[in-house]
N, C-alpha and C positions, 0 to 999 in steps of 0.2 A: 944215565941222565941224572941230574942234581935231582933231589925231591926239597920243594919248596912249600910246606906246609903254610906259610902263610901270604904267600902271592894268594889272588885273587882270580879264580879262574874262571871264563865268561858262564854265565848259565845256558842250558841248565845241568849242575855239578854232576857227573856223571863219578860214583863209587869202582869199587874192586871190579864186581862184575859187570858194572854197565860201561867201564873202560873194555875190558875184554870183551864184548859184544861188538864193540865199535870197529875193534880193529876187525873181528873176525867177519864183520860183513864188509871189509875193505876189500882191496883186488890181491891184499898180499903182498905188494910189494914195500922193502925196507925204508925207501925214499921217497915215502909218502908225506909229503909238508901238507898244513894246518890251512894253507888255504884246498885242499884237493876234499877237507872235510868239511861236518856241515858247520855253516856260519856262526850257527847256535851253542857247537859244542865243543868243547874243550877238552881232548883228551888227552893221561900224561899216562905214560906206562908204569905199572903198580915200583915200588921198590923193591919187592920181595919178591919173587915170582912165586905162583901160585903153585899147588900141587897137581899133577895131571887133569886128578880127578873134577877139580873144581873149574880145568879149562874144558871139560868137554866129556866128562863122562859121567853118570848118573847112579849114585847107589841106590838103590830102591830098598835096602833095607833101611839103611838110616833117614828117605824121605817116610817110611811105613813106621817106624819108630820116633820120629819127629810128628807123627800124624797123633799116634797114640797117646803120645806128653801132651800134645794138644785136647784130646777128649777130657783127659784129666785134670786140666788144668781149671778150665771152668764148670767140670761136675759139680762144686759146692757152689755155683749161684745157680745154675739151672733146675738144682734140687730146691733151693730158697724158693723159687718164682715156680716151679712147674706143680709140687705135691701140695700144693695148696686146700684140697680137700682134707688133705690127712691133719694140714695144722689150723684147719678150721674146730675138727672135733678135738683136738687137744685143748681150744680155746675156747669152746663152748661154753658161753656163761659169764666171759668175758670183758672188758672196756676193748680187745684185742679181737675179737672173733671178726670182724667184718673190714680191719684197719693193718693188719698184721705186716701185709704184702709191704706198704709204705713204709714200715721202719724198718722190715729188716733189711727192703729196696736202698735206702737212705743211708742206713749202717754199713752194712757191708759196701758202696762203693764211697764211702766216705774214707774209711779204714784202710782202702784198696789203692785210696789217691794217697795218702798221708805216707804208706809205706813204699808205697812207688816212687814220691820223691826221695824219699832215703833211697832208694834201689837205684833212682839214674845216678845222682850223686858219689854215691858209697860204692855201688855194687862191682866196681871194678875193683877194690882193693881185697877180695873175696876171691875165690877159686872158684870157679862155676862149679866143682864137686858138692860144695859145703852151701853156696849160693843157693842151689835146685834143690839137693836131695834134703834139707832140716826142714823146708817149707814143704816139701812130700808126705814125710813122718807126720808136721802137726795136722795135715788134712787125715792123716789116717786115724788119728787119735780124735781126730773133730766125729766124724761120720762113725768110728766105733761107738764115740758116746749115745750117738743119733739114732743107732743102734740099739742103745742100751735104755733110752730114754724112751723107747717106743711101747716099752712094757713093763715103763715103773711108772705108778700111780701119781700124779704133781697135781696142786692147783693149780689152774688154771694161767694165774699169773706168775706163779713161780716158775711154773714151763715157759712163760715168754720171758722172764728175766735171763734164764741159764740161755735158751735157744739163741738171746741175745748177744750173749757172752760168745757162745762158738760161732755164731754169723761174725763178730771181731775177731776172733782166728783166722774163720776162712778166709776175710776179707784180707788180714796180715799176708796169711801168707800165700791166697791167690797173689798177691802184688809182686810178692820177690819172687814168683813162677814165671810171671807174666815176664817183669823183666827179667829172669834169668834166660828164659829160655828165645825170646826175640834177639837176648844180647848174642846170644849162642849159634843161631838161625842167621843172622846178619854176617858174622865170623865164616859162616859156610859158606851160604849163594844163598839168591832169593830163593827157589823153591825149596828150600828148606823154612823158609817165613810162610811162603803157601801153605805146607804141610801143616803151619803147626795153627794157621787159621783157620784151616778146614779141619782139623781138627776139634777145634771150641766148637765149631758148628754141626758138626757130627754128630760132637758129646750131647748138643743141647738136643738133635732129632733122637738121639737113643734113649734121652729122658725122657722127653715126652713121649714116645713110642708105649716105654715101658709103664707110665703113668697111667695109656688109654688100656693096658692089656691088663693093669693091676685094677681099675673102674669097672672089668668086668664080672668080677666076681661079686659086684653088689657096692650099694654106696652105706650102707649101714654101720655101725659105730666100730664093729669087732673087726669087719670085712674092712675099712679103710688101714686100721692099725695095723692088722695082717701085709697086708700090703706095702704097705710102707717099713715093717721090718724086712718084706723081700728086697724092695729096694735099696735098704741101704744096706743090707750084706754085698748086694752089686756091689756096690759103690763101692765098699772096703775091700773088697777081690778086686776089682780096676782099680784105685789107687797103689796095692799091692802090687800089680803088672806094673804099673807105670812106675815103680821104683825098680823095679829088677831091668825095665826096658831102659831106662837113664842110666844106669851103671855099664850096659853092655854098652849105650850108645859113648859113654862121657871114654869110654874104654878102646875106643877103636882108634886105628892107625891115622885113619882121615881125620877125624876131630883132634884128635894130639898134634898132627899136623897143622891144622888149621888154628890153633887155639895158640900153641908156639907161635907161625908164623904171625899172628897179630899183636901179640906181647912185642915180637921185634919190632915191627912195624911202627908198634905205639912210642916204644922207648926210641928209635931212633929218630923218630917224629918231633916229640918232646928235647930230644937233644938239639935238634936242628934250630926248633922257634926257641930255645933256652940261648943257645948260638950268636942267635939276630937280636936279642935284646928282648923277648918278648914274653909275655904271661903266662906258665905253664900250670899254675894251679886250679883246682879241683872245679871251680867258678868258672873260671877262664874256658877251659874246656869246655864244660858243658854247655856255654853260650857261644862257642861255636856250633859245638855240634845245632845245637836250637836254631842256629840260625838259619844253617846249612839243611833243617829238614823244616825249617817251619809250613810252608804250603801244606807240602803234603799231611803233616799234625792238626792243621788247621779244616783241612778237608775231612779227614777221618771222624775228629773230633765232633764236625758237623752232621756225617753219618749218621754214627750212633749216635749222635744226641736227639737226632729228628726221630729213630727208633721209637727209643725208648720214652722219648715221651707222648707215644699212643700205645706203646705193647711193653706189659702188659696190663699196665694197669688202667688203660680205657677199653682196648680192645678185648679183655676177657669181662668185659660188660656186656659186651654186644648179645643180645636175645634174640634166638631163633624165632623168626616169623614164621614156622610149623604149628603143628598142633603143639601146646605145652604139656602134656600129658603123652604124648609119644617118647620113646626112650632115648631118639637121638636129641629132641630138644631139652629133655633133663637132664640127660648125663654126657653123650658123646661132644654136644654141640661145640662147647669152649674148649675142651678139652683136643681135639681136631680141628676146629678151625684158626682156635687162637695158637696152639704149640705146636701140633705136627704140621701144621703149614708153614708156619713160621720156620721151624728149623729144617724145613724140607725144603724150601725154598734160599733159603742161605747158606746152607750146604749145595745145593746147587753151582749158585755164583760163586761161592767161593773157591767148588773145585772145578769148574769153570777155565779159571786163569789160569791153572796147570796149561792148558792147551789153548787159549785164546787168548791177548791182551790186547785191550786199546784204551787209551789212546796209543802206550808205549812210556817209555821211561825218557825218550827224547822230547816226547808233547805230553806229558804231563798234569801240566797247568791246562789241558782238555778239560781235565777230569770237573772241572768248576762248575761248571754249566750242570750236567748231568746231576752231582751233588747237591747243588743248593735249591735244584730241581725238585727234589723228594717232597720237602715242605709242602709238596699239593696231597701228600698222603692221609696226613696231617685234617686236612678240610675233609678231604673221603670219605676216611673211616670217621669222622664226626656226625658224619649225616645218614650211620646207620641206624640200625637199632640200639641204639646204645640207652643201655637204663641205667643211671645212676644216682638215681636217689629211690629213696627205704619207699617210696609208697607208686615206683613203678612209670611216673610219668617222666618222659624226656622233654626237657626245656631247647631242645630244638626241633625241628622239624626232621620227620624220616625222610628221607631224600631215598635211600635204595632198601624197598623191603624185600628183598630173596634172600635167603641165603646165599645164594651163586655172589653177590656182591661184596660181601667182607671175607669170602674166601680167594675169593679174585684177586681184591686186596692186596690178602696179606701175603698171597703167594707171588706178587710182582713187588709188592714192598719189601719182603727178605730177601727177595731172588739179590735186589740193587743193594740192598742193607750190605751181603757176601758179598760180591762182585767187585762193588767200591772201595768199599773197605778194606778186600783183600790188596786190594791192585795198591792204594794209597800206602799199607802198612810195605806191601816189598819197594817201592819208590822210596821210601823213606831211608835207609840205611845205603840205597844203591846212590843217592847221587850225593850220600856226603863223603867228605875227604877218608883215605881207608882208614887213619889213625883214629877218626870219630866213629866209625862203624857199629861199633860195639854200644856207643854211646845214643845212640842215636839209634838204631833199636831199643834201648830200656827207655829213652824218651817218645818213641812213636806208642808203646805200651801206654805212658802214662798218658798220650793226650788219646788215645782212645778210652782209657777208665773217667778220665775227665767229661769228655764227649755222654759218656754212660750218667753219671752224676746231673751233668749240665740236664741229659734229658727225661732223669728220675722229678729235678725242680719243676722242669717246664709239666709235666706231668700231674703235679701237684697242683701247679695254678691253674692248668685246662680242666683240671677237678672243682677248686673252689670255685670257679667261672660259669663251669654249667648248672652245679649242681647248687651252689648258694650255700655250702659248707665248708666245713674247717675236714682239710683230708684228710690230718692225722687225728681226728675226732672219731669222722663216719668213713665207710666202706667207698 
């Protein structure tokens, strides 16, 4: 069959794998015409045939090691937002002690969007070897310093200028992980895009896991630094893994297979529209691909952005209505209701759609509803106890004083945060054309860092709003 890259094929665009899906729930037979399928969808058979593997059989080591890139990948923002005790007392004394969360929130996903656009753009003319593995190294060298800095003496402010500096690394080169390894995940089959999102969301319950088991040893000066040097040795042993696990994975038969077969795919692609008169440069392409996954970008985008602008920088406000002098309302409260729930509940959904999906990658555009939906979260957790100004009184009304209420919350708010998100991030790459594949994975990455940014803003103004303050001023 001709492959016509730049016909226009009815929505909604069905990719590598959600071609081969179509056929495989057909009756099988060869002479099956376009009216016997569904009216919605437009299936062309790939160019290239696929390798066994990818029509039907399942490596569990490389979705277990696609899992693991995924933990690592956002261990240096989950470290920024979770150890927040520890770089309170670093900041002790401060203009930063109660304000911190907001810049390096700000910094790191602003640095994260800026190198993501270089990455959907550029990141093909790159080897995925050199792509993954130089942005691996600078997280190792970030978190060794973090390391190091745990037990060297700084002003106050001089610690947040450096800490500065490496939230700009991680945020670098979180981006070119992000897209390398979606562009990488896309080249394979979706559930290798699963894997590597349940992964981020894993990473973030193993942070915060470890966060509440290091608060037990006491919340005092020596006792928090202690801790926070055990966690970041973690961190530098799992970045270490997750560089030996990228070189086994970037090493195997399947992904050389699959990384070859989409280079052909791409060049004979670009021969074809070069062919017909048409625009094959680096613009051109990418606004394909954009086109061809906008919805689902736009959906994700809206995800996280409805997140993050109540967690967590509203929601580890929230104040136990216990006794304040009991131990779970001074120390465990935020620290388990606002992170372990959170990442226990998004890890959930996200590994969820391993074995469940709906709407489906045929209805899609389902997913709208349920999405734009979340925004009542939004009002929820607003009208709990949330204290955010220095002298304790909330400028709105408490609507739900238990605890049971913002932990209910947060664990129906991450649960849809993963679930969504996961489902929108594998739609995204399956129903563009297969030469955008690539492409369109490093651009689904970026509208989800955007999404994140979008609802670190909104964040800031639900701050200035209730609290009658400047948020990069006060806490």
């Amino acid at each position: 069959m001709p492959f016509l890259p730049c016909c226009k094929p009815r929505r909604p665009r069905l990719g590598r794998i959600g071609r081969q899906q179509a056929i495989d729930e057909g009756d099988g037979d060869d002479d099956t015409t376009s009216s016997d399928m569904d009216e919605e969808t437009s299936v062309r058979a790939p160019l290239v045939p696929a390798p066994k593997s990818d029509r039907g059989d399942f490596n569990m080591l490389l979705w277990a090691l696609m899992l693991l890139e995924g933990v690592g990948v956002l261990f240096p923002w989950n470290a920024f937002i979770t150890v927040t005790e520890y770089f309170s007392t670093k900041l002790d004394g401060s203009h930063f002690e109660s304000n911190f969360e907001n810049y390096f929130s700000f910094t790191f996903q602003l640095f994260n969007i800026l190198f993501l656009i270089v990455d959907v753009l550029y990141g093909n003319k790159f080897k995925t070897r050199t792509r993954i593995l130089i942005p691996l190294c600078v997280q190792l060298v970030v978190f060794a310093l973090m390391t190091v800095f745990v037990k060297v003496d700084m002003a106050p402010n001089t610690f947040f200028g450096v800490t500065l500096v490496l939230v700009i690394f991680a945020g670098g080169a979180t981006a070119f992980l992000q897209g390398g390894f979606f562009s990488l995940a896309a080249v394979m089959r979706s559930k290798y895009t699963q894997a590597q999102m349940t992964g981020q969301g894993l990473g973030g319950l193993i942070v915060s896991l470890l966060n509440v088991l290091t608060l037990a040893v006491g919340g005092k000066k020596n006792n928090a630094e202690n801790a926070a040097f055990i966690f970041f040795i973690i961190a530098v042993g799992l970045i270490a893994i997750c560089i030996v696990g990228f070189l086994y994975m970037i090493n195997s038969r399947y992904v050389k297979m699959m990384e070859k077969r989409n280079r052909l795919v791409r060049r004979q692609s670009i021969e074809s529209i070069q062919s017909s008169g048409g625009d094959t440069s680096t613009w051109a392409l990418a606004k394909s691909a954009v086109a061809q996954t906008k919805l689902p970008a736009i959906m994700v985008m809206t995800t996280f952005a409805i997140t993050l602008a109540i967690f967590p920088g509203i929601t580890d406000r929230i104040q136990s209505t216990a006794d304040p002098e009991t131990l779970w309302a001074k120390r465990y409260f935020v620290p388990v209701t606002c992170f372990v729930f959170f990442n226990l509940g998004d890890t959930i959904g996200r590994s969820l759609s391993l074995w469940w999906e709906w709407p489906g990658v045929r209805n899609y555009r389902k997913l709208r509803i349920p999405v734009f939906a979340r925004v009542v979260f939004i009002v929820l957790f607003l009208f709990c106890n949330v204290q955010l100004s220095d002298t304790g009184e909330s400028k709105i009304p408490v609507g739900f004083k238990s605890d049971a209420w913002p932990s209910v919350f947060m664990l129906v708010m991450a649960f849809t945060n993963g679930y969504f998100g996961n489902l929108c991030m594998e739609y995204g790459p399956q129903i563009a054309d297969e030469h955008n594949q690539s492409m369109a994975g490093a651009f689904m990455a970026l509208s989800l860092t955007v999404g994140l940014l979008l609802g670190t803003l909104i964040n800031f103004a639900l701050k200035a709003i209730l609290c009658g303050c400047n948020p990069f001023v006060s806490g």
